[in-house]
C-alpha positions in Angstrom: 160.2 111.1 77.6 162.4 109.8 80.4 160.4 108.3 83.5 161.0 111.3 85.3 159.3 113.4 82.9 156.1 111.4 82.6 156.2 111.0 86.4 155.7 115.1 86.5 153.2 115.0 83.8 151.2 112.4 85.4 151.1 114.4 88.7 149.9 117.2 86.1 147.0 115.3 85.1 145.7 113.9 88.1 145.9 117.4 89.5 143.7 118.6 87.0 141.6 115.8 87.3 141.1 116.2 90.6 139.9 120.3 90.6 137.5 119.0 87.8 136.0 116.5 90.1 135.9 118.6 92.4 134.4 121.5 90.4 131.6 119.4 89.0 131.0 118.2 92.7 130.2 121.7 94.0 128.2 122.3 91.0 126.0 119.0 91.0 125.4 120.0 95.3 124.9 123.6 94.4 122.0 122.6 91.9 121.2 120.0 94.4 120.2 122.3 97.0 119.1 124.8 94.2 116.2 122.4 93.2 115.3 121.5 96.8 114.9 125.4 97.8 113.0 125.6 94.7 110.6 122.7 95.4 110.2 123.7 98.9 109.1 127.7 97.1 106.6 125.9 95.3 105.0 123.7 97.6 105.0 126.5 100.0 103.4 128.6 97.2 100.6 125.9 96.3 100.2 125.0 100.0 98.6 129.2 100.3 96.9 129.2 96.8 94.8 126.2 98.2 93.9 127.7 101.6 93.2 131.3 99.8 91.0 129.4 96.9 88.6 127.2 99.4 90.9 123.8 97.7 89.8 124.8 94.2 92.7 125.9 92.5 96.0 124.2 92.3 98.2 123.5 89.4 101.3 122.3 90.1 104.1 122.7 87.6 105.4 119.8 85.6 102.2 117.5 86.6 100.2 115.9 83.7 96.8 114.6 84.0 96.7 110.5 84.2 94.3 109.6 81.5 92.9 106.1 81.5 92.3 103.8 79.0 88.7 103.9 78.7 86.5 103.0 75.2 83.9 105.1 77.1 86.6 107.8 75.8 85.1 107.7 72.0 81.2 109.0 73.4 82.7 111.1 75.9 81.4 114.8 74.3 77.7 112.5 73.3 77.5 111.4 77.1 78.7 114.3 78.9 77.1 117.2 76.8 79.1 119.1 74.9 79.5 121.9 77.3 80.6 120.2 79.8 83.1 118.2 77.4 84.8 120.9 76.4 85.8 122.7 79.7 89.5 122.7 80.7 89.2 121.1 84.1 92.8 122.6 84.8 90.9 125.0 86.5 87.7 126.5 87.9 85.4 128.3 85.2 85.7 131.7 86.0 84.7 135.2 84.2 88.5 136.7 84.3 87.3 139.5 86.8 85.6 138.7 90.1 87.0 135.1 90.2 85.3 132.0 90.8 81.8 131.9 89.3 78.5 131.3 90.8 77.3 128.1 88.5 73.8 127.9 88.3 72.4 125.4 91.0 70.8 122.0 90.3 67.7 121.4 91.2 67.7 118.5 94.0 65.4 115.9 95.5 65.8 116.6 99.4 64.5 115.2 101.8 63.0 117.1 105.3 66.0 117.2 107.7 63.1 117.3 110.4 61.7 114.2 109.4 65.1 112.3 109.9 65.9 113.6 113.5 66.0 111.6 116.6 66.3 108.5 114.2 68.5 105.6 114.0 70.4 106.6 111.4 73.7 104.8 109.1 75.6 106.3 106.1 76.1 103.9 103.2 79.2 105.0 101.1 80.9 103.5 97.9 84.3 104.5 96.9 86.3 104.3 93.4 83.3 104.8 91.1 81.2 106.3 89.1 81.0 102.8 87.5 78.5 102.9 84.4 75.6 100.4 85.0 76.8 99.2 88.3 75.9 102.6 89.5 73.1 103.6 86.9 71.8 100.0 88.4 72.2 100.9 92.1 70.7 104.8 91.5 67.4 102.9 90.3 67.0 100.6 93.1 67.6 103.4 95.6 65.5 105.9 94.1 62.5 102.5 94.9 63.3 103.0 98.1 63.7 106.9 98.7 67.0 106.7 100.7 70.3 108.2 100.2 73.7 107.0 100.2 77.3 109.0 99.4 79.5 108.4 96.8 83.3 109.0 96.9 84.2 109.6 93.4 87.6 109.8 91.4 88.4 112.7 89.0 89.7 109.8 86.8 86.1 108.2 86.3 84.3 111.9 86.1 86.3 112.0 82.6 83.7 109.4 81.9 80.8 108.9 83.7 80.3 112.6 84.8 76.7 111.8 83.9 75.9 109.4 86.7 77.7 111.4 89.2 75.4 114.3 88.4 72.3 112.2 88.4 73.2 110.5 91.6 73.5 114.3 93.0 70.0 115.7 91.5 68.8 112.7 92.9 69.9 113.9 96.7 72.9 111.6 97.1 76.2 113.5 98.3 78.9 113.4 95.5 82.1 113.8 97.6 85.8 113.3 96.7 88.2 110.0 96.7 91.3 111.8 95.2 91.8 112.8 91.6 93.7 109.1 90.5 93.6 106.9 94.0 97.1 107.7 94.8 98.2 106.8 98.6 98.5 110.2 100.2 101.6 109.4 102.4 103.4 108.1 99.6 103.0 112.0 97.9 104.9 115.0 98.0 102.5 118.0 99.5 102.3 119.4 96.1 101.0 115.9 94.5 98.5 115.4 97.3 97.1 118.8 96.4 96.9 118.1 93.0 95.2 115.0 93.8 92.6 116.8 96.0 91.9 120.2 94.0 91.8 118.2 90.8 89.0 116.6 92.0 87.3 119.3 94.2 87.3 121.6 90.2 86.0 118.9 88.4 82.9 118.4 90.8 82.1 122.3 91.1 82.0 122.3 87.2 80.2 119.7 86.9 77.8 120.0 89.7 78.3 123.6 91.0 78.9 123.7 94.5 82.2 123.2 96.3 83.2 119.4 97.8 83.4 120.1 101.7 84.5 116.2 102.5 87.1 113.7 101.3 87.9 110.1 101.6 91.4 109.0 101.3 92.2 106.4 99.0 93.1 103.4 101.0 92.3 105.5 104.7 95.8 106.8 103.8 96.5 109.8 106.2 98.5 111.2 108.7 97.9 114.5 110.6 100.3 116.4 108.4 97.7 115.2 105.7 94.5 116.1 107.5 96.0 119.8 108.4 97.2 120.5 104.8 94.5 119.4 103.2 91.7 121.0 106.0 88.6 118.8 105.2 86.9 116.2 107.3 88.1 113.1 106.3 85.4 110.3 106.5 86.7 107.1 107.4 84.6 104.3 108.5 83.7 101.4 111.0 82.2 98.5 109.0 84.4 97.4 106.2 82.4 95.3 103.6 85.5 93.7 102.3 83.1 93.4 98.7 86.3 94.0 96.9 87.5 90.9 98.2 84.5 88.5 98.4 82.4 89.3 95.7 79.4 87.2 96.8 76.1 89.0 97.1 75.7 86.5 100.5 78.7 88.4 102.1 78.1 91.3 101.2 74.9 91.4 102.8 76.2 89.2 106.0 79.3 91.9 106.6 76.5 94.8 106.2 73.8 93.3 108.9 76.7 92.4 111.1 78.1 95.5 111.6 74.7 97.0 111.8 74.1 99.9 114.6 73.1 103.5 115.0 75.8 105.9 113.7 77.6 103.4 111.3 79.8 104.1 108.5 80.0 101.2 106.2 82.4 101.3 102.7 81.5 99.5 99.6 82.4 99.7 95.9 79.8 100.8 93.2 82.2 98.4 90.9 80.3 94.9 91.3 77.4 93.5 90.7 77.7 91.5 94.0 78.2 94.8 95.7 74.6 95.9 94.3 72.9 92.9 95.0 74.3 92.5 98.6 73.3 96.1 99.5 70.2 96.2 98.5 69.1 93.2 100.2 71.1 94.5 103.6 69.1 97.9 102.7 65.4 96.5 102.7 66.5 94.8 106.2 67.9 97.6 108.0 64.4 99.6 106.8 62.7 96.8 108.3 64.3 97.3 111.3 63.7 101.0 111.5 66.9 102.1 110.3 67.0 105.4 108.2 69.7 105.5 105.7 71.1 109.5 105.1 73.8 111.1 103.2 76.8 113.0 104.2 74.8 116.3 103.5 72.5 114.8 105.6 74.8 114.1 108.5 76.3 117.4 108.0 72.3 119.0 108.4 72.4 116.9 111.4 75.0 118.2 113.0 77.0 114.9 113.1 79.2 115.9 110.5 81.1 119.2 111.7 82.6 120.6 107.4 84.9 123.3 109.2 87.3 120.4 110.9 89.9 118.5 109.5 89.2 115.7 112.0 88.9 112.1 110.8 85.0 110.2 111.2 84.9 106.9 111.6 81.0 106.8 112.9 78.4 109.8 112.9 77.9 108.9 116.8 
């Protein structure tokens, strides 16, 4: 082959190569776009399931439950009762006809809302748990002192402790959500912060039979974007312990008493023993001072607390 020949030939073959590239190109951009107007069907398609199902029902394709590591995992059906052990949390029990069903109610010890108006009143909330004896601990000490508090739960930790979190509710506590795994919100595709909420919103109506009206963000994480799509009140707060941090029953208590007033929201964890200790001491001073100590529910009864926003709460004032 002279060098005119493989000159030609060459010009061939990049030629060809070229229309490949440029084939596989447009194909890798029309899948591209494919995929996006795809993703965008199905987010717009969960976005309406969740508004039409009151945030119980949302399954997102491709999205596996995160399963933790837990030696609790072993007792889980002896803990939990086998009934509840065995329901597919994927989604809300339901008879196949008229939809969602109407689980029986459990019975809880209320308090008269009457009794608690025109009171200085705080809410006391822990995040991140149920916790096993932490909380079992806690639930005994408050039950003493006939007050109530609100717990923020995680789906993750109902897997387990699904006991506690029904206890603390029979007991009059609110049982409210704090995401299915503690994923940041604004990190999360619509579709993944959906999942996160409904997750958790279908494990508590199994497990405790009425639907979760309130949410807390993990981390505060929200935007109004957020707040719109996922149409709850989101309940922030104004006195941050910091018990994760300092885990000295001494500060604990000191951060509580400081931020002290009428209307306070204050955020613990249910995790430490320091938490337990330092709240319960902050808790027999604020009674001392005349403080009353409600739940969300109880807010909510109050009228501080309006369940049909999506508005963020810092205070109850």
């Amino acid at each position: 082959m002279n060098d005119r020949t493989a000159l030609v030939v060459y010009r061939k073959e990049v030629k060809i190569f070229r229309i490949l590239f440029l084939f596989i190109l447009l194909a890798s951009l029309g899948f591209v776009s494919w995929r996006i107007a795809s993703s965008d069907d199905v987010t717009k398609h969960v976005v309406a399931l969740y508004k039409t199902t009151n945030a119980l029902v949302v399954e997102p394709r491709d999205m596996h439950d995160i399963q933790e590591n837990n030696p609790a995992e072993e007792n889980r059906t002896e803990r939990l009762g086998t009934e509840f052990a065995a329901i597919d949390h994927n989604e809300i029990v339901h008879d196949g006809n008229s939809g969602i069903v109407e689980l029986p109610s459990i019975e809880r010890n209320t308090r008269d809302i009457e009794t608690l108006r025109n009171q200085r009143v705080m809410l006391i909330t822990f995040d991140d748990g149920p916790a096993g004896d932490t909380t079992s601990r806690l639930l005994d000490e408050l039950a003493k002192r006939d007050i109530r508090v609100t717990f923020f739960v995680l789906g993750t930790k109902l897997n387990y402790y699904a006991d506690i979190a029904v206890r603390a509710h029979r007991e009059g506590h609110t049982v409210s959500s704090h995401g299915y795994s503690h994923r940041e919100f604004t990190t999360l595709s619509d579709e993944e912060i959906l999942y996160e909420v409904s997750k958790t919103n279908i494990l508590l109506y199994n497990l405790l039979g009425v639907q979760n009206r309130f949410i807390r963000a993990p981390y505060g994480s929200s935007n109004p974007h957020i707040r719109e799509l996922v149409n709850m009140p989101f309940i922030f707060w104004n006195v941050d312990t910091l018990d994760w941090r300092y885990r000295y029953d001494d500060v604990v208590y000191q951060n509580i008493m400081y931020g002290a007033q009428d209307g306070a929201i204050l955020l613990l964890h249910d995790l430490y023993e320091t938490t337990v200790d330092g709240v319960l001491r902050a808790i027999d001073s604020l009674l001392s001072q005349g403080y009353v100590l409600i739940s969300l529910e109880e807010a909510e009864a109050l009228g501080y607390i309006d369940p049909n926003s999506y508005r963020i709460y810092i205070s109850i004032r």
